[in-house]
MMTF fields as JSON, N, C-alpha, C and O atoms, coordinates in Angstrom:
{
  "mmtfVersion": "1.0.0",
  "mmtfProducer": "UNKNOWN",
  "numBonds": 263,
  "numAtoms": 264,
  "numGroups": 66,
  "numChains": 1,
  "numModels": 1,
  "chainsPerModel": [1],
  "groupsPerChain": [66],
  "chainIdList": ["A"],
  "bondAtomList": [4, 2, 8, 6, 12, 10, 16, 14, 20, 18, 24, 22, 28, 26, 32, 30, 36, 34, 40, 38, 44, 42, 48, 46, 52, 50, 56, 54, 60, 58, 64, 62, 68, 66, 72, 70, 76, 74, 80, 78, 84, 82, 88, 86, 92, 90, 96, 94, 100, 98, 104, 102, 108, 106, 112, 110, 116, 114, 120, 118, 124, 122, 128, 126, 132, 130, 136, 134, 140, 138, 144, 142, 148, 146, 152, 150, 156, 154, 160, 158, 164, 162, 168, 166, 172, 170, 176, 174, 180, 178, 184, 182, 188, 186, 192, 190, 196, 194, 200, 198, 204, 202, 208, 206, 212, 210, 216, 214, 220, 218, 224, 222, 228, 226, 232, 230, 236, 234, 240, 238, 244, 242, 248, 246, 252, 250, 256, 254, 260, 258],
  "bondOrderList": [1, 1, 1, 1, 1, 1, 1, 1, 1, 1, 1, 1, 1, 1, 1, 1, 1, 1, 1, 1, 1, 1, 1, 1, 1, 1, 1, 1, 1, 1, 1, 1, 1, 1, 1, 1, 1, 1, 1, 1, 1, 1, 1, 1, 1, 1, 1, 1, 1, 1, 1, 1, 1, 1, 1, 1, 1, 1, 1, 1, 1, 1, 1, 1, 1],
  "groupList": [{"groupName": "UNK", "atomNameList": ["N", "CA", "C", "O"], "elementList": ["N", "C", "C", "O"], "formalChargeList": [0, 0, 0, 0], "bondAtomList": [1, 0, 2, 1, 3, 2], "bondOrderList": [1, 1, 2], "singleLetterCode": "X", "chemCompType": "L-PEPTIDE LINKING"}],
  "groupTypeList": [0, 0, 0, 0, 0, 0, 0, 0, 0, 0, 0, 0, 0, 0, 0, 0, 0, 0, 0, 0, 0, 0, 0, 0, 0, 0, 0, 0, 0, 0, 0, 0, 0, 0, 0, 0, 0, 0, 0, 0, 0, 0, 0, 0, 0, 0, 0, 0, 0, 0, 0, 0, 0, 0, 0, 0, 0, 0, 0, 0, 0, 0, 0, 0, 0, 0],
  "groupIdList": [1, 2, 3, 4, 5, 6, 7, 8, 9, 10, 11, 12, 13, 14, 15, 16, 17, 18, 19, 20, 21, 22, 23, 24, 25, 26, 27, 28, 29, 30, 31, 32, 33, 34, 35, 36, 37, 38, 39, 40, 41, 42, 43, 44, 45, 46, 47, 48, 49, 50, 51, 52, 53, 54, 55, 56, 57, 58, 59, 60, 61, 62, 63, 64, 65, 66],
  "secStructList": [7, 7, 7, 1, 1, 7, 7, 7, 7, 7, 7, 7, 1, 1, 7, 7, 7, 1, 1, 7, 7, 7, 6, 6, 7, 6, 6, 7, 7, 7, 7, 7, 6, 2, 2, 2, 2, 6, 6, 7, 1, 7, 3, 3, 3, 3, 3, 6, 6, 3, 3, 3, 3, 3, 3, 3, 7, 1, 1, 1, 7, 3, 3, 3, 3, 7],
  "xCoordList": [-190.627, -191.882, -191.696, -190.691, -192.541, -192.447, -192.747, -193.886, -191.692, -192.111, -193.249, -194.134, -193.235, -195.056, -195.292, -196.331, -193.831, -193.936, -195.216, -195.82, -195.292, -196.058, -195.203, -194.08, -196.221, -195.988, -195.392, -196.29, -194.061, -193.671, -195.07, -195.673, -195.419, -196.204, -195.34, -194.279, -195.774, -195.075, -195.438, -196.505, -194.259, -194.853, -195.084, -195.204, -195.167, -195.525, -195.215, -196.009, -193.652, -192.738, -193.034, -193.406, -192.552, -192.631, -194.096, -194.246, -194.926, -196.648, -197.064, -196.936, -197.733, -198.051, -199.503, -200.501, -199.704, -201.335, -201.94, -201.51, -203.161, -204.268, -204.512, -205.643, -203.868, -204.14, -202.685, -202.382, -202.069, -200.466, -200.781, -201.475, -200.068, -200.387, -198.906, -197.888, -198.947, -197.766, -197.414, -198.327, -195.998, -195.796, -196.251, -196.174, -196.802, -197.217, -198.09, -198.381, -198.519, -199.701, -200.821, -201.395, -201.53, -202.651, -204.061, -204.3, -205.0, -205.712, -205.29, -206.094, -204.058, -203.757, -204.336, -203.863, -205.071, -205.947, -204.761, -203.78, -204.808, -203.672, -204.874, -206.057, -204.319, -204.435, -203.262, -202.086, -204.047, -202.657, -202.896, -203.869, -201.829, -200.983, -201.7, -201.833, -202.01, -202.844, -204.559, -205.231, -204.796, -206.132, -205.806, -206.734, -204.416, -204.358, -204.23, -204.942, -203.376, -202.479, -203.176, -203.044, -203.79, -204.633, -203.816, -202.629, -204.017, -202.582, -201.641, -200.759, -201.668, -200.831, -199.64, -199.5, -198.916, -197.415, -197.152, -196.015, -198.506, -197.811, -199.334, -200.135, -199.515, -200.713, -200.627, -199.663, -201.695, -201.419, -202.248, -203.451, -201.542, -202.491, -202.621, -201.534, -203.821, -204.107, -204.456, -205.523, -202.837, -203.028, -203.033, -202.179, -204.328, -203.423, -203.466, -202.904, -204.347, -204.557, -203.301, -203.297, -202.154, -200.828, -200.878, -201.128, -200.524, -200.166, -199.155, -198.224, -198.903, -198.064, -197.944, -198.651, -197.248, -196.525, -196.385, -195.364, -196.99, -196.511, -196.261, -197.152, -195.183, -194.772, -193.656, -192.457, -194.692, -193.807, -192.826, -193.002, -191.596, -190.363, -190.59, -191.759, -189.724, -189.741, -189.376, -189.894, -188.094, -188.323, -189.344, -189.161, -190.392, -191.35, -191.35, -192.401, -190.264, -190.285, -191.234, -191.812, -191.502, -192.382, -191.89, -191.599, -191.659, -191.406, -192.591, -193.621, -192.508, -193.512, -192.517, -191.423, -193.087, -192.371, -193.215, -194.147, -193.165, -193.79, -194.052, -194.498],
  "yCoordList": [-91.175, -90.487, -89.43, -88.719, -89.327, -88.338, -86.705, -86.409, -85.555, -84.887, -84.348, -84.868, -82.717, -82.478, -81.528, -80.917, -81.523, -80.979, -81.595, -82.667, -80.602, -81.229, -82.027, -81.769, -83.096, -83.993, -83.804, -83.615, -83.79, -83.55, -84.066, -85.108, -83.141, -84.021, -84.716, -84.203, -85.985, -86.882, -86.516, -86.208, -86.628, -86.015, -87.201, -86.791, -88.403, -89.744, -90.139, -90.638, -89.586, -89.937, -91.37, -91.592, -92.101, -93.464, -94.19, -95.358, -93.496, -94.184, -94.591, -93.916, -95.918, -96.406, -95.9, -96.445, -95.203, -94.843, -95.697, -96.844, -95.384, -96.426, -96.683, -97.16, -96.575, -97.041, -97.908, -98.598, -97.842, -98.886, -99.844, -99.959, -100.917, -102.238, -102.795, -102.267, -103.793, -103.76, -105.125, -105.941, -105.487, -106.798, -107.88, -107.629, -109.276, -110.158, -109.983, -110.865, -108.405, -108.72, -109.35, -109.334, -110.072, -110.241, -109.283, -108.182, -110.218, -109.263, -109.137, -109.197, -108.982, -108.659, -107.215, -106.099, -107.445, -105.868, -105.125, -105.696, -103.781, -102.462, -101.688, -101.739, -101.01, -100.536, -98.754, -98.676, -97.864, -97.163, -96.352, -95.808, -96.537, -96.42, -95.263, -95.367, -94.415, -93.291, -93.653, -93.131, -94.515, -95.201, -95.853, -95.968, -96.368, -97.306, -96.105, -96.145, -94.778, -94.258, -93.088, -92.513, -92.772, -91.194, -90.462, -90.773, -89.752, -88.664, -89.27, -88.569, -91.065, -91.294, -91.803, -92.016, -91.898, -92.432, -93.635, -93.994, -94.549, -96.569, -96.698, -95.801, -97.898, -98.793, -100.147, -100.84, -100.672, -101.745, -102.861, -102.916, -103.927, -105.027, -105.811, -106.288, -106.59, -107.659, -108.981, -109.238, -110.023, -111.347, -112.418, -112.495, -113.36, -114.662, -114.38, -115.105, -113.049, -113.194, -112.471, -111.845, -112.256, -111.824, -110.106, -109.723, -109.434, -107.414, -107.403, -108.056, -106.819, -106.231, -104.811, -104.478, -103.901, -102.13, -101.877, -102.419, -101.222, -100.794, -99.445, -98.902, -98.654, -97.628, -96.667, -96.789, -95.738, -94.85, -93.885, -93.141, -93.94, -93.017, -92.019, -91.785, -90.987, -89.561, -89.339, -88.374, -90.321, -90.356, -91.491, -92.189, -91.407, -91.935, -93.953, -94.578, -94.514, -95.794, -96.412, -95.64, -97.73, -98.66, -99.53, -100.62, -99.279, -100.834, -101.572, -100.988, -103.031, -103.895, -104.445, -105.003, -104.181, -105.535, -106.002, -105.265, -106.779, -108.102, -107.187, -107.688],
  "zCoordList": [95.758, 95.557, 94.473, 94.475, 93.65, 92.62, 92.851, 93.213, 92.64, 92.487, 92.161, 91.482, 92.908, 92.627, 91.414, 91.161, 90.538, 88.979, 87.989, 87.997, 87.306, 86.444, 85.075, 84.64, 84.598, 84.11, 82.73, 81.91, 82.145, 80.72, 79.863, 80.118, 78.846, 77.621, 76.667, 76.31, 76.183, 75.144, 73.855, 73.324, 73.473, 72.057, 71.052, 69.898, 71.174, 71.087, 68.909, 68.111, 68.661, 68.404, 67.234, 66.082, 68.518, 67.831, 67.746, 67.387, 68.051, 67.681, 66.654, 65.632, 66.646, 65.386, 64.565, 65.036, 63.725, 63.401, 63.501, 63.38, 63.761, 63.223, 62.035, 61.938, 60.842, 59.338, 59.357, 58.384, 60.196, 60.459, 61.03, 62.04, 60.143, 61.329, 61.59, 61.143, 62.28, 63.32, 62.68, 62.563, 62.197, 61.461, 62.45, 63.652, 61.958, 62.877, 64.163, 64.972, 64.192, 64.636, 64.601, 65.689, 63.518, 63.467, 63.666, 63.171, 64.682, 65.475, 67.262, 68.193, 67.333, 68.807, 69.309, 69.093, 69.772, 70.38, 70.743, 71.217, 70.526, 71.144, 71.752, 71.417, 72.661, 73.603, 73.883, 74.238, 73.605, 73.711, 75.313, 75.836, 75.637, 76.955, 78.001, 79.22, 77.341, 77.675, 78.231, 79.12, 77.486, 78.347, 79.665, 80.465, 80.052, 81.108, 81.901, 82.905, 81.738, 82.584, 82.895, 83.976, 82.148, 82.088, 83.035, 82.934, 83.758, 84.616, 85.375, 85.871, 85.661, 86.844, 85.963, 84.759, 86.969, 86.371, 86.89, 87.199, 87.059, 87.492, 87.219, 86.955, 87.334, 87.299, 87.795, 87.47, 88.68, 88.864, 88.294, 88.549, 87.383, 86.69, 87.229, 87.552, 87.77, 88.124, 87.252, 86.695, 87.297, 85.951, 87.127, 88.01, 86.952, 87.571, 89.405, 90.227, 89.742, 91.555, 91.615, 92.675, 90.914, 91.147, 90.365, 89.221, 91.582, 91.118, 90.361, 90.831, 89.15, 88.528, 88.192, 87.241, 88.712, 88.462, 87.312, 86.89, 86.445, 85.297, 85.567, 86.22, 85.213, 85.727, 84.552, 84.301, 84.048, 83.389, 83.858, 84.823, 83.0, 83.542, 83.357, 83.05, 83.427, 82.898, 81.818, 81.257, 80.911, 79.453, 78.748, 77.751, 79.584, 78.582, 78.677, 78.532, 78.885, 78.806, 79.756, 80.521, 79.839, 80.464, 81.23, 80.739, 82.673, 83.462, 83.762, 84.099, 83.647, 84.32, 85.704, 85.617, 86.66, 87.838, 88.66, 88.981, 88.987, 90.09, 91.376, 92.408]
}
């Protein structure tokens, strides 16, 4: 269970601008991370009838698990 600290801010580093495009993207829609997550630290996606955890660390990285 997560501490009841408050949440480090990211200083979001490695972000791509919006005048950057991403090699071999095409038009793959982005989505930045902050719309899914707004204050929580997991989310759950529903693909396929099947839950998936997306769950940010405390340095910032992204797990997905089943």
């Amino acid at each position: 269970m997560e501490s009841e600290r408050e949440a480090e801010p990211h200083d979001h580093k490695g972000d791509v601008r919006e005048d950057e495009t991403i090699p071999g993207d095409g038009d793959t829609p982005r989505i930045d991370s902050r719309e899914l997550f707004g204050d929580a630290r997991e989310v759950i996606i529903v693909h396929d009838q099947q839950n998936y955890r997306l769950r940010r660390t405390r340095t910032e990285k992204l797990i997905l698990t089943k």
